[in-house]
C-alpha positions in Angstrom: -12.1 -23.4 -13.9 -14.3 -22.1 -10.6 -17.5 -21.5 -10.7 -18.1 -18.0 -11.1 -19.8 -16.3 -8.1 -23.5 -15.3 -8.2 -22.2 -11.6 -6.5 -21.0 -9.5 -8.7 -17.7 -7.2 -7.7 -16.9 -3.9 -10.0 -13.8 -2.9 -11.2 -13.9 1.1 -11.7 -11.2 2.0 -14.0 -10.0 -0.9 -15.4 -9.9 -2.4 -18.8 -11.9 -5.5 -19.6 -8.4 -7.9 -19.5 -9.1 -7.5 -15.9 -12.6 -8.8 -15.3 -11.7 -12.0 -17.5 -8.6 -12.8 -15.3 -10.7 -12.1 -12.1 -13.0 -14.5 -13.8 -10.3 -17.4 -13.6 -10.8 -17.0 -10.2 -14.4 -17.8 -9.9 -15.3 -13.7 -9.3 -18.5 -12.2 -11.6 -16.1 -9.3 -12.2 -18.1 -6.6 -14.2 -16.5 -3.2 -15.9 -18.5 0.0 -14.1 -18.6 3.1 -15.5 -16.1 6.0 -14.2 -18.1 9.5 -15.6 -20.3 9.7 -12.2 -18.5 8.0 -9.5 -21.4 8.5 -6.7 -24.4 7.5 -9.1 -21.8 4.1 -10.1 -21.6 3.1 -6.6 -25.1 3.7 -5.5 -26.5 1.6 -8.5 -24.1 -0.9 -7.2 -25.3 -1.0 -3.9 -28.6 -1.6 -5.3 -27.7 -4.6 -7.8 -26.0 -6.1 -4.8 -22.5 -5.6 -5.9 -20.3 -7.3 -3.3 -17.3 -4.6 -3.3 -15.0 -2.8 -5.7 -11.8 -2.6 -7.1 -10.4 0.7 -7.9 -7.7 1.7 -10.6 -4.9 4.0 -9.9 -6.7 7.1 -11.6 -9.8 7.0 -9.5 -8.1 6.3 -6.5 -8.4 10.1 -5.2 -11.5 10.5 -6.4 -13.6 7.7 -4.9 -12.6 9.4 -1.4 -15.6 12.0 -1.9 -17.9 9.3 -2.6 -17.3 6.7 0.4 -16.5 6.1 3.8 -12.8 5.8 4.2 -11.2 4.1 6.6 -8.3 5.7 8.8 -5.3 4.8 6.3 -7.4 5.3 3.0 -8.2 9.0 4.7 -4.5 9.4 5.5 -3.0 8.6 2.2 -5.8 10.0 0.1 -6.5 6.9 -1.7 -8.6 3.9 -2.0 -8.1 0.6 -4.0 -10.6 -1.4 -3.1 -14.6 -1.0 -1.6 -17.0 -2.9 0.4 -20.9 -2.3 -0.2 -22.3 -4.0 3.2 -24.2 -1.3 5.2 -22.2 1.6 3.4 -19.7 1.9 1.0 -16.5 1.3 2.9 -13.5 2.2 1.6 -9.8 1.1 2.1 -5.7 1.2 0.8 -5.2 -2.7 0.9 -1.1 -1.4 -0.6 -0.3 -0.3 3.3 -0.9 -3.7 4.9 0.1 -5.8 2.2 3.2 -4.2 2.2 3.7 -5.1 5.9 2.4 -8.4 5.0 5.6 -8.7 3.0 7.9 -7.2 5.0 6.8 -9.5 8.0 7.0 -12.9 5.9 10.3 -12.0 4.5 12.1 -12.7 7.5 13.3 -9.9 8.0 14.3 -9.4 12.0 12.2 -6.1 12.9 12.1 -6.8 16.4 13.7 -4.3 18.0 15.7 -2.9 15.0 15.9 0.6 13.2 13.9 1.8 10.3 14.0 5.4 8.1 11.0 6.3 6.5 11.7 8.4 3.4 9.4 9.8 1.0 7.9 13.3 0.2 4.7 14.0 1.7 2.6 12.4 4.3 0.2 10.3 1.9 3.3 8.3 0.6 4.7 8.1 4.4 1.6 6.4 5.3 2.2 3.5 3.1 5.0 2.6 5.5 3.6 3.4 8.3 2.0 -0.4 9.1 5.5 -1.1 9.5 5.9 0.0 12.9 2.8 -2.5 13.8 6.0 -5.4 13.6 8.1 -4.1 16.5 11.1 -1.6 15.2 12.7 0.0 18.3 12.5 3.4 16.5 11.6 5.0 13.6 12.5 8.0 11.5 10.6 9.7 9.1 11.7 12.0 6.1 9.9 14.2 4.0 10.1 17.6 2.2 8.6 19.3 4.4 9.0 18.8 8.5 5.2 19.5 8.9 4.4 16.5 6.6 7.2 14.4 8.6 5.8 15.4 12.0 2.5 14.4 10.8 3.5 11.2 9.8 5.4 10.6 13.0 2.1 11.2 15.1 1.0 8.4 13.3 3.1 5.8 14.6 1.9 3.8 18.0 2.3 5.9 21.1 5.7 4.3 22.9 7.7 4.0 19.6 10.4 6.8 19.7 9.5 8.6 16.5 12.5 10.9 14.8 10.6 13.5 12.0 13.4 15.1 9.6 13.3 17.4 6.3 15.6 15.2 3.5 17.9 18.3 3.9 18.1 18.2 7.6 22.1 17.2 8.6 20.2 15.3 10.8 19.3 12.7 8.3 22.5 11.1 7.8 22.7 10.5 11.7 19.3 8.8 11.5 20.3 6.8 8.6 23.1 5.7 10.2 21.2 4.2 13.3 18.8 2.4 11.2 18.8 -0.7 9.7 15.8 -0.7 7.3 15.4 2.0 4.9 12.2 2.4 3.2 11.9 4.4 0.0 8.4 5.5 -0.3 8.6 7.8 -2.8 11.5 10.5 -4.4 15.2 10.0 -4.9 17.3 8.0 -2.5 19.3 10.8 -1.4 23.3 9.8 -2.3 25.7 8.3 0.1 22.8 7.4 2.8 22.9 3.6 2.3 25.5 1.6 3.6 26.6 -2.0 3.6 24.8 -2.8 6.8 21.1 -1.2 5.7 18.5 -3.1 4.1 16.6 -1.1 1.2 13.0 -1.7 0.8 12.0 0.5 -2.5 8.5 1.2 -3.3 9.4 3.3 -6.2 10.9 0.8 -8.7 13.6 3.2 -9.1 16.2 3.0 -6.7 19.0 0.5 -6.6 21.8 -0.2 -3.6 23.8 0.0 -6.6 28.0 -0.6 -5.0 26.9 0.4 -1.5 26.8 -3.0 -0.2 23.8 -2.9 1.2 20.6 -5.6 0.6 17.5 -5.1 -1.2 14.3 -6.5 0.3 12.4 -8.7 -2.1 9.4 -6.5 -2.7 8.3 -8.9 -5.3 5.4 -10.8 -3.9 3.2 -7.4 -3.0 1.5 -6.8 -6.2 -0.1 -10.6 -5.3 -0.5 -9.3 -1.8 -2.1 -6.3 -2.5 -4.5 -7.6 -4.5 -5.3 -10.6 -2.1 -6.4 -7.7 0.4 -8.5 -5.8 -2.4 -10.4 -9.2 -2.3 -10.7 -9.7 0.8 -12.0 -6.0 1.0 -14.3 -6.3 -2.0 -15.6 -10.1 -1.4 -15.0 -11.2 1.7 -13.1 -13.9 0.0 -9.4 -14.5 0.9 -6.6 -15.9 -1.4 -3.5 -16.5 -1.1 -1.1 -14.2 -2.6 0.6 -17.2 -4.1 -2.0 -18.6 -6.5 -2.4 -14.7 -7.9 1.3 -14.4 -8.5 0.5 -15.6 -12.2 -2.6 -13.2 -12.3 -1.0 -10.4 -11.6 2.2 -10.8 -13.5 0.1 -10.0 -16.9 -2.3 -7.9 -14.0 -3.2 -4.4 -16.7 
């Protein structure tokens, strides 16, 4: 077993099966409380605390208390902290999803992608996807001001197409992409076809008998988590060797 490290890193949120399993990894991992958010964090600054890891429920919540970065500010939420000079604040789920994406060999280059979610703070967790070269880019929501916003997002040069789901225009965008991504909501019926990919970050959609292929999604809890660490610690690991961590992850 490592050595466990002389910095402690708080986990806000989460049950004590958490710190032990950090533990196997050689990480002083301590419980924090969660009743006064900004009094937790500044006691950790001042014990040193390297970083944090924030649950789910807190994620909103810590944005009040640190200094987000652009894509924590954009989605609303933060997973993971960093005390050095400040408390820096981040949403490690956007990049390790395009982590995944990019190693899955999938061929982005030049090729289409549709966005669909509801609002722009589950748009944004897509939106490191157009870092990896797609030609174009559209972008679904409920509203058209959350989709425009989303869309002014994206790099300046990529041809950006914002859409309400109920917009006819939709299934002419679907039609010219070749990734869809399901950020959040119902995939809307008869949109995937046997040429699309599906990347799902819901859990609940299926290609079902369209024909098309589902992107193995599988690898980003480990990936997520590896940039949480990095965040937090400074350390890096490799999504692999958390693969068995987070399978039993609470």
């Amino acid at each position: 077993m490592p050595v466990p490290s002389e910095t402690p890193l708080a986990l806000i949120g989460y049950p004590p099966d958490a710190a032990r399993a950090l533990r196997s990894l050689g990480l002083m991992a301590l419980n924090v409380p969660t009743d006064a958010l900004g009094a937790t964090l500044e006691a950790c600054r001042t014990l040193r605390f390297s970083g944090a890891l924030v649950a789910p429920p807190y994620q909103a919540q810590v944005l009040d208390v640190t200094t987000p970065d652009a894509g924590a500010r954009r989605v609303g939420r933060a997973d993971a902290l960093a005390f050095a000079g400040g408390v820096h604040a981040t949403f490690a789920l956007s990049d390790a999803l395009g982590d995944a994406v990019a190693d899955s060999g999938y061929a982005t280059r030049g090729a289409g992608a549709l966005l669909l979610g509801r609002e722009l703070g589950d748009l944004t967790l897509a939106l490191p996807l157009a870092r990896l070269g797609f030609g174009h880019i559209g972008v679904a929501a409920e509203t058209l001001p959350d989709a425009e916003r989303a869309a002014r997002d994206l790099p300046g040069g990529l041809r950006a197409f914002p859409v309400t789901r109920r917009d006819p225009a939709l299934a002419a965008l679907a039609e010219r992409a070749d990734l869809l991504v399901l950020t959040a909501g119902l995939l809307p019926p008869g949109l995937l076809q046997p040429y699309h990919t599906l990347a799902d970050l819901t859990g609940q959609a299926s290609v079902g008998a369209s024909g098309a292929a589902a992107l193995d999604l599988s690898s980003l809890p480990a990936r997520q988590l590896a940039r949480q660490l990095e965040h937090a610690t400074g350390q890096r690991f490799h999504p692999e060797e958390l693969q068995t961590l987070v399978a039993g992850w609470p």
